[in-house]
C-alpha positions as CSV (number, residue, x, y, z in Angstrom):
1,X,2.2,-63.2,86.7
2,X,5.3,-65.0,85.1
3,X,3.4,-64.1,81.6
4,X,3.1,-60.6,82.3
5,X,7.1,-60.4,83.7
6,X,7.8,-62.2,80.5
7,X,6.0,-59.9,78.2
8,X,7.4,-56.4,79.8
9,X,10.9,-58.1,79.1
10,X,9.9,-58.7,75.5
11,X,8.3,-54.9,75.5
12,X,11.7,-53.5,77.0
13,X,13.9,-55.6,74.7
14,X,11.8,-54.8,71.3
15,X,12.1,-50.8,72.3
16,X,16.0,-51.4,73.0
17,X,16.9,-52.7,69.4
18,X,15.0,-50.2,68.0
19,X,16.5,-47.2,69.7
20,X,20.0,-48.4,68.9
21,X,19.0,-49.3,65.2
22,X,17.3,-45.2,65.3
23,X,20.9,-44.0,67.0
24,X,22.9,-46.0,64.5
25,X,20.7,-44.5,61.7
26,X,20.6,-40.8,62.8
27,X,24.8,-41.1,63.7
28,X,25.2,-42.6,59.7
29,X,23.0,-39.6,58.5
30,X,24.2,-37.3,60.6
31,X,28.0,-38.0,62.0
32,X,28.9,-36.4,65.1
33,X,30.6,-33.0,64.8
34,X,34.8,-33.3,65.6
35,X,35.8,-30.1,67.4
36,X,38.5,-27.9,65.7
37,X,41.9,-28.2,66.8
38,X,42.9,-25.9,69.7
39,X,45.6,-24.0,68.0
40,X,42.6,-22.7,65.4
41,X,40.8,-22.2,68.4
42,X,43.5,-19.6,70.3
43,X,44.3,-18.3,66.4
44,X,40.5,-17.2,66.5
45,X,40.3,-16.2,70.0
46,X,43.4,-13.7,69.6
47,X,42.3,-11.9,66.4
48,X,39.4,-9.7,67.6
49,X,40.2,-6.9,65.1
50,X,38.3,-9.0,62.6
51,X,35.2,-10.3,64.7
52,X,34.5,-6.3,65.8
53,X,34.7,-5.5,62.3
54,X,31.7,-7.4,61.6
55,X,29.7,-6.8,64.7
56,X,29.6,-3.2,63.8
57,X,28.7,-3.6,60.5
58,X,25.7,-6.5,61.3
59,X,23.9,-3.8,63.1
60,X,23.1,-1.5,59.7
61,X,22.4,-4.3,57.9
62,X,19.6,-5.8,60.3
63,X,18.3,-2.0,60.1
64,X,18.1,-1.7,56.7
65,X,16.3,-5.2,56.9
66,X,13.3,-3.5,59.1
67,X,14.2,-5.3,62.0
68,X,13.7,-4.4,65.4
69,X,16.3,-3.9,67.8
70,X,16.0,-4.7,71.3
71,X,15.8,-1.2,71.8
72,X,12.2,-0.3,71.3
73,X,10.5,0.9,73.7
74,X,6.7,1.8,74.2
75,X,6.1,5.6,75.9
76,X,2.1,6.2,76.8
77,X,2.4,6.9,80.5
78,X,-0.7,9.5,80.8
79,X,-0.5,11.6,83.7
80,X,-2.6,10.4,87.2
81,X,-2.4,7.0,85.1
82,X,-5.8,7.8,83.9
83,X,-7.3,8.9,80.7
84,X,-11.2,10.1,79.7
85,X,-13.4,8.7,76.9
86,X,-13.2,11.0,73.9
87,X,-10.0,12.8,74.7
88,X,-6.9,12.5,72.5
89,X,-3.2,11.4,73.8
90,X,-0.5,10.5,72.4
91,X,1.4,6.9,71.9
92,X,5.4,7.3,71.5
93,X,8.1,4.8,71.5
94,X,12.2,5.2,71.7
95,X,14.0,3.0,68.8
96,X,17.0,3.6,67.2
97,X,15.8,2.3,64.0
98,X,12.2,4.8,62.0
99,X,9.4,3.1,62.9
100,X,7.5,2.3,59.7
101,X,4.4,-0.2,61.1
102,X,3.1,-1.5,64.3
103,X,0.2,-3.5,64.9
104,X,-1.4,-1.8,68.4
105,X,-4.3,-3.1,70.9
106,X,-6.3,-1.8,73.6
107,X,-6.1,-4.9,76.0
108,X,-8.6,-5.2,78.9
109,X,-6.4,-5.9,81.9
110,X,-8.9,-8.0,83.6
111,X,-9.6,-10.0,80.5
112,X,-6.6,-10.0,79.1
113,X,-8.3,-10.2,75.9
114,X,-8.2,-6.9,73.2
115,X,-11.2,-4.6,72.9
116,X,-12.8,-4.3,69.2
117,X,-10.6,-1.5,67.0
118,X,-14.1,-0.3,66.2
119,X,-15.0,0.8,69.9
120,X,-11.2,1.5,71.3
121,X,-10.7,3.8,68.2
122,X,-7.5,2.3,68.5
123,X,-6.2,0.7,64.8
124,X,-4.8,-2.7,65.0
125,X,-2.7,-1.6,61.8
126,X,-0.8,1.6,61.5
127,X,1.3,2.7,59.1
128,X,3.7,5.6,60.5
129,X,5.2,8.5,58.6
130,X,8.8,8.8,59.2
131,X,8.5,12.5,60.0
132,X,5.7,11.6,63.1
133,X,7.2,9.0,64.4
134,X,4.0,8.7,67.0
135,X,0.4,7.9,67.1
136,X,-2.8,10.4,68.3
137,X,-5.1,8.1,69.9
138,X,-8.9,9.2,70.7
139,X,-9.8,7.1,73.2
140,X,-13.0,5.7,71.9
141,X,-15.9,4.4,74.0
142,X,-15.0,1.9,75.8
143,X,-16.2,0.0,79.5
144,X,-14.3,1.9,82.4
145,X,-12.0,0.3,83.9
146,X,-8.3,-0.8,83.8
147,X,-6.8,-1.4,80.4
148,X,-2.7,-1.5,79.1
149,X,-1.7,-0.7,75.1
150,X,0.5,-4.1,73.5
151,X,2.6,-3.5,70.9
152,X,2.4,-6.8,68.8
153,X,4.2,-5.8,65.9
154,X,7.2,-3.5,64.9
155,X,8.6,-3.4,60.9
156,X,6.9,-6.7,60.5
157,X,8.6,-8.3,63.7
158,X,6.8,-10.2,66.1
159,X,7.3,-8.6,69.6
160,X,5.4,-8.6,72.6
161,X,5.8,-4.7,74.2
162,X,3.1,-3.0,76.5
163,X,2.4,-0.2,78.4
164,X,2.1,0.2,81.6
165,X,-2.0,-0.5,83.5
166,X,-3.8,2.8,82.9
167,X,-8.0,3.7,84.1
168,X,-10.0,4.7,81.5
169,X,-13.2,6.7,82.5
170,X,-16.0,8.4,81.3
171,X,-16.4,12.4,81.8
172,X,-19.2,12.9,83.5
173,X,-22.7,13.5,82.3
174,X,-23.4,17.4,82.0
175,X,-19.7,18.7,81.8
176,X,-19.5,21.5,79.8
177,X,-16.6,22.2,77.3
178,X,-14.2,23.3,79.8
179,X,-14.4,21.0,82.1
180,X,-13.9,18.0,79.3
181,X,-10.7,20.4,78.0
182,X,-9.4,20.4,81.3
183,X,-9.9,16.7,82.5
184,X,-8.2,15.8,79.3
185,X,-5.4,18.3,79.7
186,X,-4.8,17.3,83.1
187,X,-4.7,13.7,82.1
188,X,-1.7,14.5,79.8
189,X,-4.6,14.8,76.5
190,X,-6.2,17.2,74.3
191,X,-10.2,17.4,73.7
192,X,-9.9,18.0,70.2
């Protein structure tokens, strides 16, 4: 028992001298930072003409670097919260910057995990017109059930946006074109 005191001492003391020979090290390579006087401080404080200046002018820069603002916004909110296989509706967004790219999935909300491009009909990758400014999505064929859109990608920036949980079902066997036209009219789509 008295060796196995002894050697957790010897443990302890080793890891002691070597985290103060590591603090010594890191403070020689990298010296602690002096804070500036407080006159410079109040000088800086006081002259906000200056600092607004800039703030306003950051905001077109960051735009004409295709950033996203925290301003975008994701708009597919079909009507009943349902939408039918083989309709068309529309995906939207607010942004105060043009939209040039977004990367898009159809997540299953029980899942969580994205349905294939292929059988959502949904493109991962889209490349937007600056005169559309929105995406026509045919809802491909799909299991029924409960799904949400995530927005992944905007301008090349990594975002994490979705829509809100939506039910996507089948139009029954034997409807006639009508009926289709109306069930996706009155789910906010178009048949065509």
């Amino acid at each position: 028992m008295l060796f196995g005191f002894w050697s957790f001492q010897q443990f302890d003391n080793a890891f002691d001298n070597a985290f103060k020979n590591l603090s010594a090290s890191y403070i020689a390579i990298f010296p602690p930072v002096r804070e500036l006087p407080t006159t410079i401080t109040t000088t800086l404080a006081t002259d906000t003409s200056t600092s607004t200046t800039s703030e306003e002018a950051s905001p077109a820069t960051s735009s004409d670097q295709n950033d996203i603002d925290s301003k975008f916004q994701l708009i597919f909110s079909p009507e009943k919260n349902d939408v039918y296989i083989g309709c068309t509706y529309e995906i939207s967004w607010l942004a105060s910057t043009t939209i040039k790219y977004l990367e898009t999935n159809l997540i299953d909300a029980g899942t969580r995990k994205p349905t294939s491009p292929i059988a959502s009909r949904l493109a991962k990758e889209n490349n937007i017109e600056a005169d559309s400014q929105s995406l026509k999505w045919k809802v491909g064929v799909v299991w029924p059930g409960e799904y949400f859109i995530s927005i992944s990608n905007v301008n090349g920036v990594v975002t994490d946006e979705r829509s809100r949980k939506f039910i996507i079902n089948e139009i029954p066997d034997g409807s006639g074109e009508k009926e289709r036209k109306n069930l996706c009219e009155e789910t906010g789509g178009n048949l065509f």
